[in-house]
C-alpha positions as CSV (number, residue, x, y, z in Angstrom):
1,X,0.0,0.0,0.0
2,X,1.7,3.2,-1.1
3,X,1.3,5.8,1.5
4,X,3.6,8.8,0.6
5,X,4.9,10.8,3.3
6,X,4.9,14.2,2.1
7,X,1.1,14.4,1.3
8,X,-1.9,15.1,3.7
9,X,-4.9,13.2,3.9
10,X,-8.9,12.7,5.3
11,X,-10.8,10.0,6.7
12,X,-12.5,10.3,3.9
13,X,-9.7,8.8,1.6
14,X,-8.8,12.0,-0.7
15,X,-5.1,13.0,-0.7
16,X,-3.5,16.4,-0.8
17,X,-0.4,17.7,-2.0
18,X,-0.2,21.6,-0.5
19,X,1.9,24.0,-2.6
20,X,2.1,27.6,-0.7
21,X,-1.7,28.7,-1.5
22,X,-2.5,25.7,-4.2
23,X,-3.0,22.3,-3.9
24,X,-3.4,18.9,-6.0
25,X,-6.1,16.2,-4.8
26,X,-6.9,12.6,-5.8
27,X,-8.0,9.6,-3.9
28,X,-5.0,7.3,-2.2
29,X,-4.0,3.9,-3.4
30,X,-6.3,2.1,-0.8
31,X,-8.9,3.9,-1.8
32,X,-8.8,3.1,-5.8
33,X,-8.1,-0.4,-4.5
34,X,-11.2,-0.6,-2.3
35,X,-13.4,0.7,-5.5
36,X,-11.7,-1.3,-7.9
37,X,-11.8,-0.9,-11.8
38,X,-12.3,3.0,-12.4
39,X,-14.4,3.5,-15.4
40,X,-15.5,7.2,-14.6
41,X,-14.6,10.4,-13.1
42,X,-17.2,13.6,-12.6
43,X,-16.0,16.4,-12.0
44,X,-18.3,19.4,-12.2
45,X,-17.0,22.3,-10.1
46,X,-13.9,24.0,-12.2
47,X,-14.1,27.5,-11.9
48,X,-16.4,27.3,-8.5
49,X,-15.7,27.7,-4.8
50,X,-16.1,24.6,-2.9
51,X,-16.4,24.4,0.8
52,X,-14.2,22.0,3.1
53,X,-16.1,18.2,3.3
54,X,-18.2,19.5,0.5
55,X,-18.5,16.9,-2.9
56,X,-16.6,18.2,-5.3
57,X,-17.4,15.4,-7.9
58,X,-17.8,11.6,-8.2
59,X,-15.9,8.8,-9.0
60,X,-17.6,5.2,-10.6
61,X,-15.8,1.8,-10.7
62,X,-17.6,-1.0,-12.2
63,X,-19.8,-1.6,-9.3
64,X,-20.2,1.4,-7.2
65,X,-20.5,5.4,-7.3
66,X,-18.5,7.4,-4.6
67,X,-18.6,10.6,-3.6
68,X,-15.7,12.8,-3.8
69,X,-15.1,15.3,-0.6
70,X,-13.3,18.5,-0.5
71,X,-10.1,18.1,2.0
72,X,-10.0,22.3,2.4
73,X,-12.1,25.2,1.0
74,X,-10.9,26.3,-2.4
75,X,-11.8,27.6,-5.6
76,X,-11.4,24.4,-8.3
77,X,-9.2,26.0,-10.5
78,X,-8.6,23.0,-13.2
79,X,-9.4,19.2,-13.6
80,X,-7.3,16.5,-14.9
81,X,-8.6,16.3,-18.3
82,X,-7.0,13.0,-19.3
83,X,-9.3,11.2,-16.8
84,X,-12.1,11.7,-19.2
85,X,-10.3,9.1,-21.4
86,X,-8.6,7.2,-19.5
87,X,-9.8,7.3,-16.0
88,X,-7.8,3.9,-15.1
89,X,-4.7,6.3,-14.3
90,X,-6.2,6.8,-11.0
91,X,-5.8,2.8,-10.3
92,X,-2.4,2.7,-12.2
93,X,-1.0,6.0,-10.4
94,X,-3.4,7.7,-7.9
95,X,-0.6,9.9,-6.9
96,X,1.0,11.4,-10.2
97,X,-1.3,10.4,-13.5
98,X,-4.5,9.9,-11.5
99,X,-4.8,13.2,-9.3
100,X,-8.2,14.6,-10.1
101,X,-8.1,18.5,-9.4
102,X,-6.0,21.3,-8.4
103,X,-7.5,24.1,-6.1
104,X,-7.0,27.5,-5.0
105,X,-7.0,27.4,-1.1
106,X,-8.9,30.3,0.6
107,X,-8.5,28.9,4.3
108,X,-5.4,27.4,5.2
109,X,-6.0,27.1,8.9
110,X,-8.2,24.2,7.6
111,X,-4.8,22.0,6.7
112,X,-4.6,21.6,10.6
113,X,-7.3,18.7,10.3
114,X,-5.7,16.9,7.6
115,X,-4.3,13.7,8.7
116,X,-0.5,13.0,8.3
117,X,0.6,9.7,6.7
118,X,1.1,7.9,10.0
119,X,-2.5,8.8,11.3
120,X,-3.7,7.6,8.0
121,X,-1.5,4.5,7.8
122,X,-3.4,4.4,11.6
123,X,-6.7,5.1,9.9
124,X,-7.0,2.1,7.4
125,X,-5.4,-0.5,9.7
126,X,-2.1,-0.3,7.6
């Protein structure tokens, strides 16, 4: 299970990669895994404000539809395009190919309830 150390996560299985006031986010490895074969990803919210735990889009493997959730408030400021052709790069890479959006964060106090990699690792029972 690939867990990598520098990113933040939520209980809610969405990773985030903070740079200064932007950030990338995708869902981890175990979370892909647990879903299994990813055949679609909506996402519906470029160019809008999205609040913290808010769904931001959806993702649907062959036999269910999850929610995606919004680790901090941001404005969606682009989607990763080449999921709309081949959205198994989030089960082949979920942490370079695979991430799904980048945001604009507009409260970074929120970053405090992120969960580190160990808490997550703690989390899923890894």
């Amino acid at each position: 299970m690939n867990i990598p150390q520098d990113l933040k996560y939520t209980k809610d299985h969405e990773w985030i990669k903070i740079e200064g006031e932007s950030a990338t986010i995708g869902i981890t490895d175990f979370a892909q895994n647990e879903l299994g074969d990813i055949v679609y990803v909506d996402i519906s919210y470029v160019g809008q404000v999205v609040k913290q735990h808010e769904v931001f889009g959806t993702v649907e493997a062959v036999k269910t539809v999850s929610d995606l959730y919004m680790p901090v408030s941001g404005k969606v400021t682009e989607f990763n395009n080449s999921l709309e052709s081949a959205p198994e790069k989030v089960n082949n890479d979920p942490y370079g190919d695979g991430w799904m959006v980048k945001v604009l964060i507009s409260n970074a106090t929120e970053t405090s309830d992120l969960l580190s990699a160990d808490q997550y690792k703690e989390l899923i029972g890894k």
